[in-house]
C-alpha positions as CSV (number, residue, x, y, z in Angstrom):
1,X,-12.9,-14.3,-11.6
2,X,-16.5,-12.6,-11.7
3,X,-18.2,-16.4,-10.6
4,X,-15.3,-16.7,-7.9
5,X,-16.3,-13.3,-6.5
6,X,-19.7,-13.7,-7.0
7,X,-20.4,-10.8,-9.2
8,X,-21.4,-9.9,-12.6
9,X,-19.9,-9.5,-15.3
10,X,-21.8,-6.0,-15.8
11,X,-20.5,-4.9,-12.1
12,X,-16.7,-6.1,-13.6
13,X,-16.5,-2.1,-15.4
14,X,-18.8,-0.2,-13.1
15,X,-17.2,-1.6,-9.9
16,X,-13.2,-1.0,-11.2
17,X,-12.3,-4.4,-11.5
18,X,-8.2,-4.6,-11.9
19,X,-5.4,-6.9,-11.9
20,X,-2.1,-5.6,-10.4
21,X,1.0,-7.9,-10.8
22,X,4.2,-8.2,-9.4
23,X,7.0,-5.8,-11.7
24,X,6.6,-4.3,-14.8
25,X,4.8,-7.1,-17.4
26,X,1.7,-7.6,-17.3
27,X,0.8,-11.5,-17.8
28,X,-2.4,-11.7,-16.6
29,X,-6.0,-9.5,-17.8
30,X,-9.7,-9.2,-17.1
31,X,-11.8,-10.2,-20.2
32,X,-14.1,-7.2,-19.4
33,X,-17.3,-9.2,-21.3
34,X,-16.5,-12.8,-19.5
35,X,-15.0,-12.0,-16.7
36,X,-12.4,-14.6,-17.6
37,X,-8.5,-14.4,-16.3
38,X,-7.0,-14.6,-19.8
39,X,-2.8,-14.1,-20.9
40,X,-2.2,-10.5,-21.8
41,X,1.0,-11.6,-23.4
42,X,3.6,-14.5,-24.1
43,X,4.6,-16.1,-20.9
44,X,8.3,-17.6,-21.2
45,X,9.1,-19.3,-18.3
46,X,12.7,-19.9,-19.0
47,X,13.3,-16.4,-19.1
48,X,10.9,-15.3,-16.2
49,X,12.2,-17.7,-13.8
50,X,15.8,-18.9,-15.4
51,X,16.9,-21.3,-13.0
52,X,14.1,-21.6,-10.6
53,X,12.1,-25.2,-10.3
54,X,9.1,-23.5,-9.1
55,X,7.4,-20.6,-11.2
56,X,5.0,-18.7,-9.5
57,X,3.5,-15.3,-11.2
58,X,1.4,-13.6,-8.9
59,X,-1.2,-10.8,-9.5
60,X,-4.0,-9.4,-7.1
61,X,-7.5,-8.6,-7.9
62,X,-9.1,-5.0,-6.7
63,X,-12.6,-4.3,-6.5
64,X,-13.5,-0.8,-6.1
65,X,-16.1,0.0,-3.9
66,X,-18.2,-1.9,-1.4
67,X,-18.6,-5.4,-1.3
């Protein structure tokens, strides 16, 4: 996420770098050091999507700040 953005992973903690995500789980987090998208927890698609073909689990970046 930091290379995508162009920033550094320094600027990841001063600038407020979050992930938001759709409901109450939280699949997705910011490795803070990296700047990696890393699993925050287990992600069952059987149970998050049932009988869906297509599972989609979206999230949002915010940067804090200017840009």
């Amino acid at each position: 996420v930091a290379k995508d953005l162009g920033l550094q992973q320094t600027i990841l903690t001063d600038r407020g770098v979050r992930l938001v995500s759709e409901g109450r789980s939280r699949y997705f987090a910011l490795h803070r050091k990296t700047g990696h998208l890393v699993t925050a927890e287990r992600i069952d698609r059987d149970q998050i999507c049932e009988s869906v073909q297509q599972c989609v689990l979206r999230c949002e970046v915010i940067v804090e700040g200017e840009m």
